[in-house]
Every structure is written in C-alpha cells, then in structure tokens.
N, C-alpha and C positions, 0 to 999 in steps of 0.2 A: 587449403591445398596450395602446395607452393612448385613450380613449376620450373626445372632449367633444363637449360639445353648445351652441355658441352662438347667439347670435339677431343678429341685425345687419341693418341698412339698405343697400339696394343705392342708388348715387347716383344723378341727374340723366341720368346719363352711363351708364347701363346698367352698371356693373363692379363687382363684390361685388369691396372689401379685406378681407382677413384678416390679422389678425397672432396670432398662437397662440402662447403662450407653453407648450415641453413641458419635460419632465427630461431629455429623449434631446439627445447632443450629437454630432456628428462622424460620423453615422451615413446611409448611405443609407435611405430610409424609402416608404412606401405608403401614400396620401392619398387617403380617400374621401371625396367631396363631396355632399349629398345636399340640393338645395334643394326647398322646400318653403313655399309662401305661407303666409303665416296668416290663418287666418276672424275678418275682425273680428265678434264678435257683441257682444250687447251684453252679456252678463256681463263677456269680456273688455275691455270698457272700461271697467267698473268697477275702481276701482282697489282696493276693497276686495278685492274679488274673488281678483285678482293677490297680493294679501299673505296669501290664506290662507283669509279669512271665508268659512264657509258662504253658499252663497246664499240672501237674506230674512235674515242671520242678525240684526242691526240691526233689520228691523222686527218680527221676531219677538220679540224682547229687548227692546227698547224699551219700559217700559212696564210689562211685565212684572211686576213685584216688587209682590206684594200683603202689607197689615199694617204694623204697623213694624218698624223697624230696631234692636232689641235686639244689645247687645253685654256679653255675659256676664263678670264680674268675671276679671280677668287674673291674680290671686293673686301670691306678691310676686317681684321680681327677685333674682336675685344682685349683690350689690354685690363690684366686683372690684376686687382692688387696686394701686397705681401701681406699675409698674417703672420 
C-alpha cells in the first residue's frame, strides 16, 4: 500500500485533475479519494509560517541579542597540501 498526500486547486469548472505519479505498474489498484477544504487562517497565509517558523518566532528574535558580539580566537588551521 503506497500512501500520498497532495494539495491541488480544483478549477473554474468544478473538476479536481490528478496526476499521481506511483512505483506500481500494470496492476489493477484501489483509489481513495478524500477531499477536504482548507481553513485559511491567517498564520496559514503567513508564509513564514508554511516553511517551518514557529509562530511570533521573528518578533520574538528580533532584537533579541543583548552585549556585544565577541568571537573567540579560532587557533591555527591545518595547511594541506596539493595533489
């Protein structure tokens, strides 16, 4: 049983296309279709939101960083040699 989950736009015209790309070939199969709107809220139109970021995470971050910025001595490299 192979399992996906995608999102798509139904058109103008009322008719969700699909095109599914599976590993399964030349086989009779069973297709379950489960539509389901989506809530636009407004975190979801955040786009940050959608790539991951905690919500607030930007204003909470923002600003943030109290003192200076010290960057402690990096001690020496290896020098490597050509082949």
């Amino acid at each position: 049983m192979e399992s996906i989950k995608l999102r798509s736009t139904i058109g103008k015209d009322g008719i969700l296309r699909l095109q599914v790309p599976t590993t399964m070939q030349e086989q009779e199969i069973e297709i379950v279709v489960v539509i389901q709107p989506i809530q636009k809220t407004l975190d979801m139109q955040n786009k940050t939101f959608r790539k991951g970021w905690p919500k607030n995470f930007f204003k909470d971050v923002v600003g943030g960083w109290v003192g200076d910025f010290v960057r402690p001595p990096q001690g020496d490299f290896e020098i490597r040699g050509m082949s």
